[in-house]
C-alpha positions in Angstrom: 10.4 -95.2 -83.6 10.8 -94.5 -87.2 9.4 -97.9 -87.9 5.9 -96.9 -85.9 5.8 -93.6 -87.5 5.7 -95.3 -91.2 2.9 -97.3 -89.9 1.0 -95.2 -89.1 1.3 -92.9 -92.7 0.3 -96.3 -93.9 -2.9 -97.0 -92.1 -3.5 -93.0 -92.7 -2.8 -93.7 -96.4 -4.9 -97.0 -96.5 -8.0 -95.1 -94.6 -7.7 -92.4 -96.8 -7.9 -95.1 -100.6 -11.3 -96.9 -98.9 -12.5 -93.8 -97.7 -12.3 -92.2 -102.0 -13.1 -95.7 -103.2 -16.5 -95.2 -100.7 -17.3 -91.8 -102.4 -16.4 -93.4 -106.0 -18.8 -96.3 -106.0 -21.8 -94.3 -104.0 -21.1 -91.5 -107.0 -21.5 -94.2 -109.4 -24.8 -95.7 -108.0 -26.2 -91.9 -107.8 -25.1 -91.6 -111.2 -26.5 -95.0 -112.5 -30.3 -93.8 -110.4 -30.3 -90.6 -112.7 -29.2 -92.0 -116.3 -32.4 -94.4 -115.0 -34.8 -92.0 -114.2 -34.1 -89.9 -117.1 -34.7 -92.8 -119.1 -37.9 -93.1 -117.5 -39.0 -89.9 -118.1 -38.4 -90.4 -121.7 -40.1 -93.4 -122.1 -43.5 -92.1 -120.2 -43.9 -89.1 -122.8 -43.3 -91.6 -125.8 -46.1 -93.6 -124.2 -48.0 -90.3 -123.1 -47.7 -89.8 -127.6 -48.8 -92.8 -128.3 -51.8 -93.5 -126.3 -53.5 -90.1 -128.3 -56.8 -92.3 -128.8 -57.7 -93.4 -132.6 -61.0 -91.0 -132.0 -58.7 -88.0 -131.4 -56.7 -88.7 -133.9 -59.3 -88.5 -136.3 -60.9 -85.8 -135.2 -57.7 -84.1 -135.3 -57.2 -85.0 -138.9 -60.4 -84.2 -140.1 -60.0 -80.5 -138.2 -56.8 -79.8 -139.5 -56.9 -81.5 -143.3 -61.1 -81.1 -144.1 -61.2 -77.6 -142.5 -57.9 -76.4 -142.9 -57.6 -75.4 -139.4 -54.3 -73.9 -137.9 -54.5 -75.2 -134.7 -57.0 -77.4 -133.3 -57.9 -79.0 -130.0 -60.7 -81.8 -130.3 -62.3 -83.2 -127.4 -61.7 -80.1 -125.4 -63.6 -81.1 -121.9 -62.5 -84.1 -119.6 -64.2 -85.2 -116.5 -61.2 -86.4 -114.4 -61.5 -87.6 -110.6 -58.5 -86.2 -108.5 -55.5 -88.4 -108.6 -56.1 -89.3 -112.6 -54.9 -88.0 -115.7 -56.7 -87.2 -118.9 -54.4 -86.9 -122.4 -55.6 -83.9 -125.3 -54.5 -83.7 -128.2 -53.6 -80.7 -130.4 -52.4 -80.8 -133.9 -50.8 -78.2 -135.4 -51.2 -77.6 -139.7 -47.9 -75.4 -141.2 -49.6 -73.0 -143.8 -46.1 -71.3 -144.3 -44.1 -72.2 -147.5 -41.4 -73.6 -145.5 -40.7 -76.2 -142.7 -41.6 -73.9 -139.2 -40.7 -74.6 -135.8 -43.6 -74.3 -133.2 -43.7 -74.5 -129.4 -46.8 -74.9 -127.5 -47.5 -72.4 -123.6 -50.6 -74.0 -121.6 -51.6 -71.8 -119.0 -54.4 -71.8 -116.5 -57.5 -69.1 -117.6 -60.0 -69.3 -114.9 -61.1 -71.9 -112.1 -64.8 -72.5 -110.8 -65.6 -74.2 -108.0 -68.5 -76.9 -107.7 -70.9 -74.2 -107.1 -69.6 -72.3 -110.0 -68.1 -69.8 -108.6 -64.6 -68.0 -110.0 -62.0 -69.2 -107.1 -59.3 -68.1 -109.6 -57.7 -66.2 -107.7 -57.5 -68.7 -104.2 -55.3 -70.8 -106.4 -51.6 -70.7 -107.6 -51.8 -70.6 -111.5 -48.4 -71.8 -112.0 -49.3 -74.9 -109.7 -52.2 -76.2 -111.6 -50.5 -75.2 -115.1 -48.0 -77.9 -114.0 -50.8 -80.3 -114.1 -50.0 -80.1 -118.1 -47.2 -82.4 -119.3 -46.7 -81.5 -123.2 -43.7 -81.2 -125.2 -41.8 -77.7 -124.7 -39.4 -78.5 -127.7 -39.8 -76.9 -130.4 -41.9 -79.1 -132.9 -40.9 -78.9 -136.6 -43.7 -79.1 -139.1 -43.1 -79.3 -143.1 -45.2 -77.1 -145.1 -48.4 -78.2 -145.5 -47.9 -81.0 -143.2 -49.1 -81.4 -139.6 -48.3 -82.9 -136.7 -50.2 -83.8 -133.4 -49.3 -83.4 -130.0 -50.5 -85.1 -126.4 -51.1 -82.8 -123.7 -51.5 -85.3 -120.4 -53.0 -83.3 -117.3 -52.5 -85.0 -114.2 -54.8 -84.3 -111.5 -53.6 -83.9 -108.1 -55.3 -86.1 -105.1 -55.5 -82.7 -103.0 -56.8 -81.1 -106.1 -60.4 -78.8 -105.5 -63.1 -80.4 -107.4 -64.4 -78.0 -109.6 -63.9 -76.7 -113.4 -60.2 -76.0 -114.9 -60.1 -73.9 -117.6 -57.0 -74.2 -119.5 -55.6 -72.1 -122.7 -53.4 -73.9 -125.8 -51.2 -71.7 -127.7 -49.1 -72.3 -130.6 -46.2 -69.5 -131.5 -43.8 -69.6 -134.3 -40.6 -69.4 -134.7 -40.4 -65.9 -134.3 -42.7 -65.9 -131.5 -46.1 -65.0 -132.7 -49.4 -66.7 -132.4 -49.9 -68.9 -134.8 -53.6 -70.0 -135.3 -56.2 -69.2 -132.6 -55.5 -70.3 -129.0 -57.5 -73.3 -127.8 -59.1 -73.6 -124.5 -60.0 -76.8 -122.9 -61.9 -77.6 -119.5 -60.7 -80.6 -117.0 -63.5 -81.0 -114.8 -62.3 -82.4 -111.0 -64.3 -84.9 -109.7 
């Protein structure tokens, strides 16, 4: 009897090692899938920076070094067909005396439908403003130096076709606007 009883405790105990070893290895594939993904995510806003076109880029330059602008947003209307993405860019010139950390905010203005008219308020704003993929970190810029940014709006498939008007703004580190805010217009096809 005693003999059966051990036996038992043993397949109990045996059950019990596959069953964590189970939970272990399907923790470490879950695991594995997220270190991926984040590393995905990573690598598409690198490639989001780079592909800032060389016309942007020079625009931007000449806008922030020739006219001494703050903030400036080149190239500020897209035609983009639903499902497609568009990249901006902003640069961003540090007037201060010191090295400043800015953020960017994007936020939906207004939204016009093919016939023009304001359907702002049939839409959710904080929906389409997460169209906008941009950096949120803040960005640090030397003095008298400037950096530029990508700001990649992805268009929905399900999107209305109509005009997006989006608004840039730049605040500093103490949280005031820094240069003037930029608006730009994605126009759904």
């Amino acid at each position: 009897m005693k003999k059966r009883h051990s036996n038992t405790n043993t397949r109990g105990a045996i059950g019990l090692s596959i069953e964590t070893l189970v939970i272990i290895i399907i923790s470490l594939v879950i695991l594995s899938a997220g270190i991926t993904l984040i590393y995905q995510f990573i690598g598409g806003a690198e490639d989001i920076k780079a592909q800032l076109d060389l016309k942007t880029q020079d625009e931007l330059e000449r806008l922030l070094v020739g006219q001494g602008k703050k903030v400036a947003l080149p190239l500020h209307v897209a035609t983009v067909p639903r499902g497609d993405s568009h990249i901006f860019g902003l640069g961003i010139l540090n007037t201060y005396d010191t090295t400043e950390n800015f953020h960017i905010n994007i936020r939906l203005n207004k939204v016009a439908d093919e016939t023009k008219a304001d359907v702002t308020s049939q839409v959710n704003p904080l929906n389409i403003a997460g169209w906008a993929l941009y950096d949120t970190a803040p960005i640090a810029v030397e003095s008298n130096a400037h950096d530029k940014e990508a700001i990649l709006i992805q268009v929905p498939k399900d999107a209305l076709k109509g005009e997006y008007i989006f608004v840039a703004e730049v605040f500093d580190s103490k949280n005031n606007l820094y240069g003037n805010p930029q608006t730009f217009i994605v126009k759904v096809i």
